[in-house]
C-alpha positions as CSV (number, residue, x, y, z in Angstrom):
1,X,-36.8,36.1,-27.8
2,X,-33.9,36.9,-30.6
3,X,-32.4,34.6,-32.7
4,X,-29.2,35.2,-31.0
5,X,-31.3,34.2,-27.3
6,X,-32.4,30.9,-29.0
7,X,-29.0,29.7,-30.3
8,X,-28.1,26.7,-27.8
9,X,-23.9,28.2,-26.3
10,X,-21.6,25.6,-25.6
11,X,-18.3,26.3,-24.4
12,X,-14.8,24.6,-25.3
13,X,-12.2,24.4,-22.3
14,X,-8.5,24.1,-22.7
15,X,-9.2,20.2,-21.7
16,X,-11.1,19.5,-24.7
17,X,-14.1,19.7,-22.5
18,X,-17.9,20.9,-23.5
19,X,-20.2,23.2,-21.2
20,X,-23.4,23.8,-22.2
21,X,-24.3,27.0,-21.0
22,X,-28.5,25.9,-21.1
23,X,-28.3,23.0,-19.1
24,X,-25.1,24.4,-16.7
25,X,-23.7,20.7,-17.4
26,X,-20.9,19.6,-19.5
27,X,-21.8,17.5,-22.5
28,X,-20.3,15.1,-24.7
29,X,-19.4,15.1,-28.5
30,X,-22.4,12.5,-28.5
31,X,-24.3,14.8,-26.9
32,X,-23.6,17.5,-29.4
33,X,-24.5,14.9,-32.6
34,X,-28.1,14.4,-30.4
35,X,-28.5,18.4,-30.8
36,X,-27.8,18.4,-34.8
37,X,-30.1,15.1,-34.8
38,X,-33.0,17.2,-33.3
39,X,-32.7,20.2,-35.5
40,X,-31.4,22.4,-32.4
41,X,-29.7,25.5,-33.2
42,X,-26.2,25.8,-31.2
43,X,-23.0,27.2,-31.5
44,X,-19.8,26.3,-30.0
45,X,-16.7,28.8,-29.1
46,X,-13.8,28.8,-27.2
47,X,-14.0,29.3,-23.3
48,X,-10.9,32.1,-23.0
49,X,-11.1,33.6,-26.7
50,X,-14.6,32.9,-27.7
51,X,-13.5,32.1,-31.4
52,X,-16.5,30.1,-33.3
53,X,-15.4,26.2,-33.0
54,X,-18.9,24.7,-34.1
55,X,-17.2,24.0,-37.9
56,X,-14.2,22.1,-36.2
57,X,-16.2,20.0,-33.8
58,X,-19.2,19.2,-36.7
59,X,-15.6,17.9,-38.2
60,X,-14.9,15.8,-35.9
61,X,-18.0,14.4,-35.5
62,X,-18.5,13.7,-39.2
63,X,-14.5,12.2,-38.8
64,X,-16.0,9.8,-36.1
65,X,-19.2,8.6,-38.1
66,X,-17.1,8.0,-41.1
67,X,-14.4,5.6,-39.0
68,X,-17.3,3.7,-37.7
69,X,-20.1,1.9,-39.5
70,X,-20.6,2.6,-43.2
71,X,-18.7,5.8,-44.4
72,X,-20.7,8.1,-46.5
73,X,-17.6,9.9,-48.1
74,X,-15.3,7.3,-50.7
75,X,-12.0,8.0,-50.7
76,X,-11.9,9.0,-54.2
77,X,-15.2,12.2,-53.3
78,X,-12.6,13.5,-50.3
79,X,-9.6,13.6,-52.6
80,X,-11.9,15.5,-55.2
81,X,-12.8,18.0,-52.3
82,X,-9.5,18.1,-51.3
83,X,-8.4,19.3,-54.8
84,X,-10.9,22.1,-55.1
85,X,-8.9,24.0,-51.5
86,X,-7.0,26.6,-52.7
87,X,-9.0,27.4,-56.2
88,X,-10.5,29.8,-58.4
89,X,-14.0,27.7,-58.1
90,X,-13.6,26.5,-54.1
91,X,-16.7,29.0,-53.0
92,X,-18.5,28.0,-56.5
93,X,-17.8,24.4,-55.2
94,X,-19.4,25.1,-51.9
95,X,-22.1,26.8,-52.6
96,X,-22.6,23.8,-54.9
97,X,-22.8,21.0,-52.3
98,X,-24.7,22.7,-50.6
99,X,-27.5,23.2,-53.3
100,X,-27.0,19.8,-53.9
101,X,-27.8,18.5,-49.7
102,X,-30.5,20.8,-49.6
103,X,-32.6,19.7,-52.7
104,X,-31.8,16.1,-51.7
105,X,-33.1,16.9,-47.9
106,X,-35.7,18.9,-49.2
107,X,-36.8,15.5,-52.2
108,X,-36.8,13.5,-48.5
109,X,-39.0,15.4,-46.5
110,X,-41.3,14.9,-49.2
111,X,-41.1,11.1,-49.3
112,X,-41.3,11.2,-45.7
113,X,-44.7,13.8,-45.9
114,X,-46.1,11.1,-48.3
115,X,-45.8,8.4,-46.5
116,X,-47.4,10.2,-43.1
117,X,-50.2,11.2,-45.7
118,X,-50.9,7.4,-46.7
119,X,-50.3,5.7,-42.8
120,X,-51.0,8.8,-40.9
121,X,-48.9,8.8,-37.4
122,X,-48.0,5.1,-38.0
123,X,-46.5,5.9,-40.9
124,X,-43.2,3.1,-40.9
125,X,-40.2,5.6,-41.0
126,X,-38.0,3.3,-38.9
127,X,-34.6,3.3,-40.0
128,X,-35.3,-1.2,-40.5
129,X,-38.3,-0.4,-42.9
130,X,-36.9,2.6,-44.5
131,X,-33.6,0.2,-45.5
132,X,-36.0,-3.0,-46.5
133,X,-38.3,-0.3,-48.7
134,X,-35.5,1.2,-50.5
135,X,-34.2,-1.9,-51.4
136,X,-37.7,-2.8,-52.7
137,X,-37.8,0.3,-54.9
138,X,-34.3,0.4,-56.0
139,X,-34.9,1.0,-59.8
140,X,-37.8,3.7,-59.3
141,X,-34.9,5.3,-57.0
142,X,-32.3,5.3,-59.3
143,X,-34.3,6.6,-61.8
144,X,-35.2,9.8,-59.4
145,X,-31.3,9.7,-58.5
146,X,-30.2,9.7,-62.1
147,X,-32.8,12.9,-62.6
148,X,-31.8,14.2,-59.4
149,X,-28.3,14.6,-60.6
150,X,-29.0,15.8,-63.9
151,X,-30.6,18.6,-62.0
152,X,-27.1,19.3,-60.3
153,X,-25.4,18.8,-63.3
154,X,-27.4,21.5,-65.3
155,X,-27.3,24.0,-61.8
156,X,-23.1,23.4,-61.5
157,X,-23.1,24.1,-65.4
158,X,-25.5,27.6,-64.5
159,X,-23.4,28.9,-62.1
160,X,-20.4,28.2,-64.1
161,X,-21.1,30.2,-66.7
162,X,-22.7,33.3,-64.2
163,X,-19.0,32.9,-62.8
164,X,-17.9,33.6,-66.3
165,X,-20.3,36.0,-67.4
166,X,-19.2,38.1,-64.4
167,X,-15.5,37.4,-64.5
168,X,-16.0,38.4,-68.2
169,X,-18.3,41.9,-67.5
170,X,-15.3,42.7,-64.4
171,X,-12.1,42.3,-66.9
172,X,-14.4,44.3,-69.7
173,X,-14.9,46.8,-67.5
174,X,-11.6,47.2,-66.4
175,X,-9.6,46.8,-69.7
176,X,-12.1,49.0,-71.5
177,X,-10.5,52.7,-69.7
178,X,-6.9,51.4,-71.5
179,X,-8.0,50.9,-74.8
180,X,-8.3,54.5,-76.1
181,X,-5.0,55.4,-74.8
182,X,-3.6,52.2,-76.6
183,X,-4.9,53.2,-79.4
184,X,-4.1,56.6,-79.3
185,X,-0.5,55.9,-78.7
186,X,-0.3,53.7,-82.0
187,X,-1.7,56.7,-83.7
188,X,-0.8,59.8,-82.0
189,X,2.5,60.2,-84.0
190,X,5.0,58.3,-81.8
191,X,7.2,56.6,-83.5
192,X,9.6,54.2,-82.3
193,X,13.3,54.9,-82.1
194,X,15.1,53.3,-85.3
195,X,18.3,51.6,-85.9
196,X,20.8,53.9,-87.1
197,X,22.4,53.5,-90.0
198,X,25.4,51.4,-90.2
199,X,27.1,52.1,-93.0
């Protein structure tokens, strides 16, 4: 079976509704929070055009966690994201976050994996004794947060300056062709028209 044969297809309709194309039912956007929960691979397009929607309705979903419960996002982190649309370092910015979510997942699982290893299949991962541990262990974890974004601190600062190392070896490259033709010009013999004389 392909990788494209094992990517879950839902399908929008023009009445906002969701049809998933393995089950031959329509779904909900609960429904489609369960699949990310499980680790399933889908995508979601358009019924009639087929244009790739799974970005806009991960959007919403996200939109719906954050107006109930406790929001993950402050108001002050979504006007910084707002402010990197539209610039030179939006991709670097990207690709950034999503170093950053991917060590932090990855620094989980292994918390997770050592807990299994100490309780075995009884290990307590509940989302009740997961809250009452943390809150137990808050200065080890601050101390392992504080480290952890140091880490992202030094990797933002790394790609920064391959950004400018590059940016710096394009322009080079491309302003290096001019520079005999500059120079010859200021010593070729040209000379630049003078003033005539007034008197």
């Amino acid at each position: 079976m392909t990788d494209a044969q094992q990517i879950r297809l839902i399908k929008k309709y023009p009445n906002r509704r969701l049809y998933d194309t393995a089950s031959s039912t329509y779904i909900t956007i609960g429904d489609v929070k369960n699949l990310v929960l499980s680790h399933e691979p889908f995508r979601i397009v358009d019924a009639k055009t087929g244009e790739d929607l799974t970005r806009s309705v991960l959007l919403q979903i996200i939109l719906e966690e954050e107006a109930c419960g406790q929001p993950l996002f402050s108001s002050e982190m979504l006007a910084q994201i707002i402010r990197f649309y539209g610039q030179a370092s939006q991709n670097l910015m990207g690709r950034y976050l999503e170093n950053s979510i991917a060590a932090f997942v990855e620094m989980q699982n292994k918390f997770q994996e050592q807990l299994r290893s100490l309780y075995g299949d009884n290990a307590p991962l509940g989302t009740d004794w997961m809250a009452q541990f943390l809150s137990l262990q808050a200065p080890a974890l601050q101390s392992m947060m504080n480290a952890y974004l140091e880490q992202s601190r030094q990797l933002l600062t790394q790609m920064q300056k391959q950004a400018e190392s590059q940016t710096r070896g394009l322009f080079g490259a491309m302003f290096s062709g001019l520079r005999p033709q500059a120079d010859e010009s200021a010593q070729g013999g040209t000379t630049s028209p003078t003033k005539p004389d007034e008197t």
